[in-house]
N, C-alpha and C positions, 0 to 999 in steps of 0.2 A: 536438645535437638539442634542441632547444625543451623544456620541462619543464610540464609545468601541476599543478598544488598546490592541490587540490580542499580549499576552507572553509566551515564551517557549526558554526554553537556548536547547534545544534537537535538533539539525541539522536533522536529517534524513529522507529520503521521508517519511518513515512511521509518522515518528514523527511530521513530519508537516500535510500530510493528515487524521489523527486524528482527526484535529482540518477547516477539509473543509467543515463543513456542517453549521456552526456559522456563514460567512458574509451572506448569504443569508436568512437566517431565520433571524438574529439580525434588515437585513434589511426590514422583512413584518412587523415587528414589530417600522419601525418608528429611527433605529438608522444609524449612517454613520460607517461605518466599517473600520477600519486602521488595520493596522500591528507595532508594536513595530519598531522602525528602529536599535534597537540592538537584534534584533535576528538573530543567527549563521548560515550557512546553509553550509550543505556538501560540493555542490558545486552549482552553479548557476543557472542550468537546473532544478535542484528543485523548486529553487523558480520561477521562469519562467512558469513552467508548474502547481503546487499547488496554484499559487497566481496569475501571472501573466495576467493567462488567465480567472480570476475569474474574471465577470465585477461585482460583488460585493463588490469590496474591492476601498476604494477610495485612499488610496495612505498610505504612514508611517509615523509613527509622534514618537516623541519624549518624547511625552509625558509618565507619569510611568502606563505599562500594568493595564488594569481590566479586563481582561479577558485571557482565554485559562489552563496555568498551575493551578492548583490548588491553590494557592498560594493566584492567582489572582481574587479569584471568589467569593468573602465575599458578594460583594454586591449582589449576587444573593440567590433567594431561591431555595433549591436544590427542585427537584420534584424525590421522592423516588419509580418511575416506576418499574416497572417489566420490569428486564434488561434482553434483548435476544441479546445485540450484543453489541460491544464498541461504536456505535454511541450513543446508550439509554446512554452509564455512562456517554461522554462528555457531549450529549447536557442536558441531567438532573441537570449534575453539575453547568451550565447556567442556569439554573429555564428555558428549551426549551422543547414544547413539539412537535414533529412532526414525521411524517410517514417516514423519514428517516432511513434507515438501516445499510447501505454503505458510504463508504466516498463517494466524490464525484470531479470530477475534469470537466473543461469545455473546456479540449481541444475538436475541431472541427476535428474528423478522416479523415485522405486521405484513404476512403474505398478501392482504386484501386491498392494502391502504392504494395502494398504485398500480391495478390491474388491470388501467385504463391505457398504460403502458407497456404491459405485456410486449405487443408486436410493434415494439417502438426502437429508434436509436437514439441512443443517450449519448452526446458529446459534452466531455468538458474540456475545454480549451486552457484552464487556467493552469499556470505552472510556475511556479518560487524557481526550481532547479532553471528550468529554460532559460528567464530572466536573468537571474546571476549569474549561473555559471556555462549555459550553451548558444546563448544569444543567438538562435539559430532562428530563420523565418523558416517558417513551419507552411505559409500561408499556400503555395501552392497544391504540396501535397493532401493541405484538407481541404482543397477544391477536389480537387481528384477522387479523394474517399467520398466525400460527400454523392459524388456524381454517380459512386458505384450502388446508390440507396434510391435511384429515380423514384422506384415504385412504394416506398417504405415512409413513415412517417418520421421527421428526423425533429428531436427534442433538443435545444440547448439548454446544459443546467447553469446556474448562478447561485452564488450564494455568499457570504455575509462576512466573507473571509476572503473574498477573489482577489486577486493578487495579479493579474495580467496586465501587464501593461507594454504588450505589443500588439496593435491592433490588428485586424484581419480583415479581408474585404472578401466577402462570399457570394459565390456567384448563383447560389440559391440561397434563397429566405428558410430559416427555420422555420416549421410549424409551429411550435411553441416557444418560445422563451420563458423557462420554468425556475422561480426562485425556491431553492432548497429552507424550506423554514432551520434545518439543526445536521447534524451531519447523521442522526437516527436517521429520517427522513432520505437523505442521501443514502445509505445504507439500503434503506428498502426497496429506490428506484431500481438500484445496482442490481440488487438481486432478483428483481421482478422483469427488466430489460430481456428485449433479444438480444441485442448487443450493446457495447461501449466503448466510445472513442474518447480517447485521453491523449497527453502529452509525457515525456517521462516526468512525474511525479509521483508525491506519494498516494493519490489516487490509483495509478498504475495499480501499488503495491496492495491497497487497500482494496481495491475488485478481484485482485488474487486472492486475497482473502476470503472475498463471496463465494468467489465462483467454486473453489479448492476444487472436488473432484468432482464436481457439477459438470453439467453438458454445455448450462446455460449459465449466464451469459458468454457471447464470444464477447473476447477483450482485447482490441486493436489498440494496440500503443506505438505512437508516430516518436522515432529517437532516431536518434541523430546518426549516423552510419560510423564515424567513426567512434563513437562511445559506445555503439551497439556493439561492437565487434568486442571492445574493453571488458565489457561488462560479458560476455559472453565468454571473455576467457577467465575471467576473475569467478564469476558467475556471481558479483555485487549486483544484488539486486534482478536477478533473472530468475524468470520463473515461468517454468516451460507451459504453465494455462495461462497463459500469454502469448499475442498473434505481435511479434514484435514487428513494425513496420519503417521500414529503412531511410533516412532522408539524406538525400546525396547532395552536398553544398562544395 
């Protein structure tokens, strides 16, 4: 049987769920699915949750990647589709064709654990991409969204991995300031939320994930106006169960 040896030096949730719709589909097609065993990851709850809980991945090998980064993808024949989302560019770039949209993750939800949150909004503010590479103040706009929730209960999440280091000054108090115990826990606010407010990260990516052709949650993600535009013709990282919201600097 055919092996394929999934590669990517890019740690990040996003950067790995990118690449979650390729074991399963590699495997209707007849191949065993591995992981690189030198690929990076932020921190460990990534791969846990992106890979972990994929029963299509048969374990990591050593062997040198053919698949995932571009790099790695010769042996395939690209299939030049009409791109409506970054799933179409990856698995295209694998010669894959399928009804896939969204990443995709196979964590099993605890529908019950957070259903005190139901009619709640969930913001998480934090963002690696912002910081390094779009160094954008976000701060006004999430006064503004914030203001559009008077009557709603509004949750800030934190967790154990936050990485923000631009502050914010908000001109309402959250209800709660809520520390995520593990990114499972994360995982099941997501999916139990009315809504969620992010930054582009790979949070973004990762409630695309939840939500896929779900109703619920709406997923407002605050990005930068002129990357929105990039990423909207590239379609890196766009995904249309996604409220993309525009920041004009």
């Amino acid at each position: 049987m055919n092996k394929i040896i999934l590669g990517t030096n890019a740690p990040g949730l996003g950067d790995q769920l990118q690449f979650s719709t390729l074991p399963e589909e590699f495997s209707k097609l007849g191949y065993e699915f591995y992981l690189s065993n030198k690929i990076p990851f932020r921190n460990l709850e990534i791969k846990q949750l992106v890979w972990g809980c994929n029963p299509f991945i048969k374990g990591e090998s050593d062997l040198e990647p053919n698949a995932g980064e571009e790099i790695y993808c010769n042996r395939f024949t690209k299939i030049n589709r009409i791109k409506n989302n970054y799933i179409d560019v990856i698995e295209g770039r694998h010669g894959i064709i399928s009804e896939n949209k969204y990443p995709k993750i196979y964590y099993k939800f605890n529908e019950d654990k957070f259903q005190r949150f139901k009619n709640s909004i969930i913001f998480d503010l934090d963002s690696m991409t912002n910081f390094y590479y779009f160094r954008v103040d976000f701060n006004k706009k999430i006064n503004e969204v914030i203001e559009t929730f008077k009557e709603k209960e509004i949750i800030l999440i934190q967790h154990k991995y936050s990485f923000n280091k631009l502050p914010f000054k908000f001109n309402r108090n959250f209800d709660i300031i809520y520390n995520v115990k593990d990114i499972f826990d994360y995982c099941d606010i997501i999916n139990v939320c009315e809504e969620f407010v992010c930054l582009a990260s790979g949070s973004n990516v990762l409630a695309s994930a939840i939500k896929n052709n779900k109703s619920n949650p709406k997923i407002n993600t605050l990005f930068p106006l002129d990357e929105l535009n990039k990423i909207k013709e590239s379609k890196g990282y766009y995904f249309e169960n996604c409220n993309f919201i525009p920041i004009v600097y």
